[in-house]
C-alpha positions in Angstrom: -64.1 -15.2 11.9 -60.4 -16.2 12.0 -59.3 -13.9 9.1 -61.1 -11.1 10.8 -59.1 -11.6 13.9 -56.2 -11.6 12.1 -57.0 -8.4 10.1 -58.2 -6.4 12.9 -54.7 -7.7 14.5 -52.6 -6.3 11.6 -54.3 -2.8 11.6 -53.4 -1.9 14.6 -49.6 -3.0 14.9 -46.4 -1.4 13.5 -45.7 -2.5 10.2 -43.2 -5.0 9.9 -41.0 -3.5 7.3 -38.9 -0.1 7.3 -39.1 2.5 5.3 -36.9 2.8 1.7 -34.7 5.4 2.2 -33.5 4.1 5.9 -30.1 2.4 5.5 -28.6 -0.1 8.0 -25.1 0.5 9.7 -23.1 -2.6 7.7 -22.5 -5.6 10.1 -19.1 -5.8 11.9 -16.7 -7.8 10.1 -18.7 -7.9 6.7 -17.4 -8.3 3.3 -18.3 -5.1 1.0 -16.9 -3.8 -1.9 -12.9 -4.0 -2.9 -11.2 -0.5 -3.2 -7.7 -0.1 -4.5 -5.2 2.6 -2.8 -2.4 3.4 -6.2 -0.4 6.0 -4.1 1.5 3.0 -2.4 0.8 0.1 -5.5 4.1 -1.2 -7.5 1.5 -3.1 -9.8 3.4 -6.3 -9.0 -0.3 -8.1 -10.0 -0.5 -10.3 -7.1 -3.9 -9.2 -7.0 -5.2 -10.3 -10.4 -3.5 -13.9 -10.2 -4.8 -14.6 -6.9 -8.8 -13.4 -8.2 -10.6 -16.7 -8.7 -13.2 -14.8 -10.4 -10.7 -12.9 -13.2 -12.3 -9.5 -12.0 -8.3 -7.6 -11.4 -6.8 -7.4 -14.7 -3.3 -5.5 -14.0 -0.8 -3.8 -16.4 2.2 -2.9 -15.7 3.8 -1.1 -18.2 0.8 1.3 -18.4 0.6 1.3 -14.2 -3.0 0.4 -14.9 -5.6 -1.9 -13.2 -8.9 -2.3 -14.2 -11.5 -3.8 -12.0 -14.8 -5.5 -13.1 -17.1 -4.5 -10.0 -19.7 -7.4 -11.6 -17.2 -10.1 -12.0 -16.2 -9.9 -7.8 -17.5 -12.2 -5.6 -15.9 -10.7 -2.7 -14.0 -13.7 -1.6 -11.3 -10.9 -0.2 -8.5 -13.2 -2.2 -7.1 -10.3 -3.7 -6.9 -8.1 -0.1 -4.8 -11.4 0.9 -1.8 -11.4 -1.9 -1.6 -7.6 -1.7 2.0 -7.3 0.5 1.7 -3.6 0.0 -2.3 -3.3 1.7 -3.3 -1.6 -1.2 -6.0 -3.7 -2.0 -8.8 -3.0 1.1 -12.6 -4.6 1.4 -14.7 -1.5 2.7 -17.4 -2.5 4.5 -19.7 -0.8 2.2 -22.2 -2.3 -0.6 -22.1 -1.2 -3.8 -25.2 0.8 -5.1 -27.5 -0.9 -7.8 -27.2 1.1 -11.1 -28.8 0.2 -14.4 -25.2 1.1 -16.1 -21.6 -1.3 -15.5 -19.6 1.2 -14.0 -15.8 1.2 -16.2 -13.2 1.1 -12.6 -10.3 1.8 -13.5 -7.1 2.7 -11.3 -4.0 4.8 -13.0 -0.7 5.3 -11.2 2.5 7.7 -11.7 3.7 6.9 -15.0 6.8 5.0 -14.9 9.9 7.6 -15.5 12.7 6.4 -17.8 16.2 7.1 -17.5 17.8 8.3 -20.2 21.1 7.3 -21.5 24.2 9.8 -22.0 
């Protein structure tokens, strides 16, 4: 008689989950996903040293840095030692994929000046 109750209770109430495709508005103040702004970036590699996780690898002879999206554990270390701001958290998740995702950021190359 109890579970009967209780079933007749659940068929007529809202369900208690949402739907799939409905997506939430990300809590203020959250931690999301690191993004990297190169217009601005000297590639000093403030950012890399300061990753306790190893997920910033910078180069800067080639003005590169490559970022391992399944290394970070978003501690926002790297946002910290960037003087320049070009290191951001967006507030923004990354999507699950069934593929690692190569990041990988490219400045200006670096002009030489040539000798007369």
């Amino acid at each position: 008689m109890r579970m009967l109750r209780n079933v007749m209770r659940n068929l007529f109430s809202r369900p208690s989950t949402r739907l799939e495709p409905q997506r939430r508005a990300p809590i203020p103040g959250v931690r999301g996903t690191v993004a990297f702004e190169t217009a601005d970036c000297v590639y000093c590699g403030a950012c890399g040293l300061r990753c306790p996780a190893k997920a910033i690898e910078v180069d800067r002879p080639a003005r590169t840095i490559s970022f391992d999206l399944f290394k970070c554990v978003g501690c926002a270390c790297c946002v910290e030692a960037c003087k320049k701001g070009c290191v951001q958290m967006r507030e923004a998740y990354a999507h699950p994929s069934y593929q690692k995702p190569d990041i990988l950021f490219q400045g200006a190359p670096v002009l030489k000046r040539e000798e007369k």
